[in-house]
N, C-alpha and C positions, 0 to 999 in steps of 0.2 A: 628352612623347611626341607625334608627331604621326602624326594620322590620316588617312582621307576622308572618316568617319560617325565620329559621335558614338556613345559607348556608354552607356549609361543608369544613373545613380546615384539610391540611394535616400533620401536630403537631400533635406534641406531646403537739322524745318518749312522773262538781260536784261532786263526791264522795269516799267515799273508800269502799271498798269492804264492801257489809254489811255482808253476814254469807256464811262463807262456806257450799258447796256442796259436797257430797259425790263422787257420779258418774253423769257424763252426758254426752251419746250421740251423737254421727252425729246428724244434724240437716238437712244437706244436703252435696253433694258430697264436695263443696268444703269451707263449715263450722263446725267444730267442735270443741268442749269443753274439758278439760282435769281439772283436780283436785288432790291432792297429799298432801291434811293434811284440818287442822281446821284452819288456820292461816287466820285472820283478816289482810288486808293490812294499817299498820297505818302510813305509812311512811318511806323511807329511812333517816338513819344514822350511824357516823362513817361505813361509808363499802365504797369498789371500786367493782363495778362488773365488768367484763371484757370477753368480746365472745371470742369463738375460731375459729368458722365462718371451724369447721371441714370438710369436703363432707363426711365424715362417720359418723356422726352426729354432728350437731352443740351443744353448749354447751355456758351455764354463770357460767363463775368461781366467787366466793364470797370470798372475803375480811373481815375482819374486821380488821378497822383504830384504831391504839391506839392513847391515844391524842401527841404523839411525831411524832405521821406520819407513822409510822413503820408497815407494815401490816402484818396478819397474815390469811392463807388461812383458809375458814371454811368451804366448802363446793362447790360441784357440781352441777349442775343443766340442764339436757336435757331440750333442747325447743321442740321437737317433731317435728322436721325439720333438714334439711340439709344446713352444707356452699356450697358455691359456692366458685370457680374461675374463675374471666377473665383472656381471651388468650392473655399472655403477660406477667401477671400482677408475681412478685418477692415477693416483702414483704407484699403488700399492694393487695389482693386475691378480695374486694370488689373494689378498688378503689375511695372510698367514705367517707363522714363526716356524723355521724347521724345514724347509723346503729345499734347502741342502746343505745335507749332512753327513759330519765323519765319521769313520768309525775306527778308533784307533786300533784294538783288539786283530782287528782284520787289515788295517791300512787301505781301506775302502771308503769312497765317496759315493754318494747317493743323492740323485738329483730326480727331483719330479718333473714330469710332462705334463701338465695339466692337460695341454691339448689333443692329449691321443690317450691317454689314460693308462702311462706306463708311468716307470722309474728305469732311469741308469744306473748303472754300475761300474763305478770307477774305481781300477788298482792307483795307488798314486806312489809317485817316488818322489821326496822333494817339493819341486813345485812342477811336477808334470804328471798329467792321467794318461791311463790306456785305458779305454772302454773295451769292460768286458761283457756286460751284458746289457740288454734290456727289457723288461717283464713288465706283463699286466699289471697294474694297480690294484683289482680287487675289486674298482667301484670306477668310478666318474668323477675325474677332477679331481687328480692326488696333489693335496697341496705341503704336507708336513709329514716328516720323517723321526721316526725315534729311535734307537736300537741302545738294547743291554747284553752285556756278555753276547751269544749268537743267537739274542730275537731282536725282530729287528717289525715294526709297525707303521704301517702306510695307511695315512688320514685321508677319504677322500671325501670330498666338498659337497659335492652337487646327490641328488636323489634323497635327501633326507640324513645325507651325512653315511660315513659309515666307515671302521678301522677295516685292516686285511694285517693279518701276522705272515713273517718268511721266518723261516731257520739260516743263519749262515752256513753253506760248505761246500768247501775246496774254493772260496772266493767266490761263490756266486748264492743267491737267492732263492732259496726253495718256497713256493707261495704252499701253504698251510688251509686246507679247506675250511679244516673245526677252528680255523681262529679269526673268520670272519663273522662283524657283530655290527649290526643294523641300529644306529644314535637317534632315529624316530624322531628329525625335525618337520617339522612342515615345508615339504620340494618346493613349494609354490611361492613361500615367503620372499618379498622382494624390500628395498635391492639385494642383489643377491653377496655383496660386498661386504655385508654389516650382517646380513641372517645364515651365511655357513658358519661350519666349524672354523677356527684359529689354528687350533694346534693342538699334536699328541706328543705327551712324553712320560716318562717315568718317572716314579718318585726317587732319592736320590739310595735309597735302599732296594729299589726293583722290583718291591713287591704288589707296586701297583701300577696301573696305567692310567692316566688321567685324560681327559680334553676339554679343553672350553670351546664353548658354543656359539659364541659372542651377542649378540642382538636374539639367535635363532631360538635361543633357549635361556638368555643368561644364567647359565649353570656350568658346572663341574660335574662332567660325565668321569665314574670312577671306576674302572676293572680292577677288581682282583686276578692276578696271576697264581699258577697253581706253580709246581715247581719246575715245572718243564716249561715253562713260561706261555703258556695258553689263557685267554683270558676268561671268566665266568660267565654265564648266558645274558647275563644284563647288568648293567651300570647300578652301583648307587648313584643317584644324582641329587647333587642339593643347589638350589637356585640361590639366585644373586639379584633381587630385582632392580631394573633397570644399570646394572652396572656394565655389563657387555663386557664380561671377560675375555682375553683377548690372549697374551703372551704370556708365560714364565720359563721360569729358570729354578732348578731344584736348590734347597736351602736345608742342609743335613739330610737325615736318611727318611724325614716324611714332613717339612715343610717344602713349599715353593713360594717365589716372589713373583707375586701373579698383578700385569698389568690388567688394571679397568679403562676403557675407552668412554664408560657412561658419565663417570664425575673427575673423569681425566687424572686415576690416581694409580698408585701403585701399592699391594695392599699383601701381609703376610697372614700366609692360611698354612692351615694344620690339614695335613689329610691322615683322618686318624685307620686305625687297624679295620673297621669295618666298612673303611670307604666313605664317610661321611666327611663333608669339608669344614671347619669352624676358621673364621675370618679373623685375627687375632690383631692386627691394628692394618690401619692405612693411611699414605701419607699424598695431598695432593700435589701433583706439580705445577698447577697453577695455566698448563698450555692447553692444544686443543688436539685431538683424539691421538692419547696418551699408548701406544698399541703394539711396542716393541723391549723387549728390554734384553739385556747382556751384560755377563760375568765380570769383570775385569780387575781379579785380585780380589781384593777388601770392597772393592768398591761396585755399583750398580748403574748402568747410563738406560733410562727408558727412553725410546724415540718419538717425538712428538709428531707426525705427519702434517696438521692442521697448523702450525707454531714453527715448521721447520724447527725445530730448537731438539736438546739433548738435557737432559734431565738428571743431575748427576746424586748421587744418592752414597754415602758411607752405612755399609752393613755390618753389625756386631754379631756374636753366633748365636744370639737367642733372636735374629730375624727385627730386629729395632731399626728404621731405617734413620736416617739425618740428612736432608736434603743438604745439597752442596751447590744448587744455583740450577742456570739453565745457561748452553751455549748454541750458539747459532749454528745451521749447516747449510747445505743448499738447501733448494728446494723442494719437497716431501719427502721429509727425513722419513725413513721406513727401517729396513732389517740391518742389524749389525753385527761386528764378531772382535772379539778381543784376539789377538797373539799370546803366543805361549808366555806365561810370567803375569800377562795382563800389563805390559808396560806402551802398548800400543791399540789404537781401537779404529777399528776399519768402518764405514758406514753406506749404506748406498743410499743416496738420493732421488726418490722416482721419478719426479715428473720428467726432468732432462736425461735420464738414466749416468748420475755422477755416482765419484766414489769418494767419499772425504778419508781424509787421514791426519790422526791428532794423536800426540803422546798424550801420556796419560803421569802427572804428575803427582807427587809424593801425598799432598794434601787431594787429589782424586779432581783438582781441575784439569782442565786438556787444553793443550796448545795444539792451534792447530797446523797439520806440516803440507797442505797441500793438496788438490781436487784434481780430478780427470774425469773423463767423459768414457763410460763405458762403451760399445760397439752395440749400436741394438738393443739396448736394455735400459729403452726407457717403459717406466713402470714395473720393470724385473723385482724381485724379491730372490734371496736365498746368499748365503756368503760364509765363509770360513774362514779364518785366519788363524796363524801358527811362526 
């Protein structure tokens, strides 16, 4: 069925930095700049970064990947912001997919503050950030990040949901008034873990914006983008009942592989030219709130939070999944990120705030190469790897 508004169920990241700046300024109350060396952003490699999504301040811990997989911690990094938690929320404090992200185009890092209602801005070189800015969200509780070519869209959570659009230039953020749009969930819907938005991202042609709703709406809220990349006055939205759409990842240039947390599946949908969504198969994983999932080659791993387990899944290009089993991780397996090639898969663990590490083998099973304990970031969500 398609709608305008959501109706309410009760279920459950052009260029690179050119030269560093010293110091700079407010610009206005809720715009400001930050700087922290000379570093040139030339792009990420071998590194995992990984939030801690703190409320005593948020934080990107930094990795560097050896070519065996094996990583070794190099560094801290404050965003000049605060995590958040939803009311409710265990391992999984954002309850979201996308909450920090790359942007290669730009060699920019983007990380959400849920708790103060910004976003960072990191140049990255390697495995090291300079923060360069920090800016309003738009809304309250920016949990998820999207960006194509230089639009770039900040999901935030709380007040009934609602996206905000920035332009990239000269390495920083410009927030966009006309491309802020109100998702019309009910603010009051609790827990609030299960009834905010998930996550915003693009379909893999650009031409749309999409967000699940999870529990708040079980639907696919859809923008059309004009070509300036602005989005249209209101979503098509088509519901999902009882499914609590939750994560994807784009699959050609207008499906995605959209995890359900309602029947704990993982499930290929069509989002066609006028924004409507049609649900084209789904395949169970058999564990318990199914609610993360990531790229890795040929193949697809959804993360089980409820199952600690990892969900392995072989994808063909007409979107046919093949399950491949399920493997064990710590405990509340939540957000993940593949390496460049897809030959390694980074994982974070919430409850203890771990970070597992598994190759990622020919037939798409994973060996696993070893855990650590992140600093602060138990319950964190958000992670990249390269």
């Amino acid at each position: 069925m398609q709608r305008t508004k959501p109706t309410q169920r009760t279920i459950r990241l052009g260029l690179a930095i050119a030269t560093a700046v010293a110091a700079v300024a407010a610009t206005t109350p809720s715009v400001f700049a930050a700087t922290t060396g000379g570093m040139h952003g030339r792009g990420a490699h071998h590194a995992v970064f990984v939030q801690t999504d703190n409320p005593a301040g948020n934080q990107v811990v930094a990795y560097h990947r050896a070519e065996d997989g094996q990583l070794t911690r190099t560094d801290t990094y404050d965003t000049g912001g605060l995590g958040g938690v939803l009311e409710g929320s265990v391992a999984d404090h954002l309850a979201s997919q996308g909450s920090l992200t790359y942007d290669e185009r730009h060699a920019l890092l983007y990380a959400v503050n849920a708790g103060s209602d910004t976003v960072t801005v990191f140049a990255v070189d390697g495995d090291r950030l300079v923060r360069r800015q920090v800016i309003a969200s738009g809304g309250r509780f920016p949990v998820s990040v999207a960006v194509h070519g230089d639009a770039v869209y900040v999901l935030n959570a709380l007040d009934g949901g609602s996206i905000q659009g920035f332009v990239v230039t000269d390495g920083h953020l410009e927030s966009r008034a006309d491309r802020h749009r109100c998702l019309g969930l009910d603010p009051n819907a609790t827990p609030q873990f299960t009834h905010t938005p998930g996550q915003v991202g693009f379909t893999g042609d650009g031409s749309k914006l999409v967000v699940t709703t999870k529990a708040g709406g079980n639907s696919l809220e859809v923008f059309d983008l004009d070509r300036s990349g602005a989005p249209a006055q209101s979503p098509v939205v088509t519901t999902q009942p009882d499914t609590v759409p939750f994560g994807f990842v784009e699959h050609g240039e207008h499906d995605i592989l959209l995890t359900q947390a309602g029947p704990n599946a993982v499930a290929t949908v069509r989002i066609h030219g006028d924004g409507t969504a049609t649900q084209l198969a789904a395949v169970a994983t058999g564990q318990s709130a199914t609610c993360w999932i990531t790229a890795a080659g040929g193949f697809r791993y959804a993360s089980n939070a409820g199952s600690s387990t990892l969900s392995g899944f072989r994808v063909d290009e007409h979107g046919r999944l093949t399950p491949l089993g399920n493997t064990p991780t710590g405990p509340g397996t939540v957000d993940s990120a593949a390496s460049e090639g897809g030959h390694f898969l980074y994982v974070q663990t919430g409850v203890n705030g771990g970070l597992d590490s598994f190759r990622v083998n020919t037939d798409g099973s994973l060996t696993a190469l070893g855990s650590e304990t992140v600093p602060d970031a138990a319950g964190g969500e958000g992670i990249v790897a390269f």
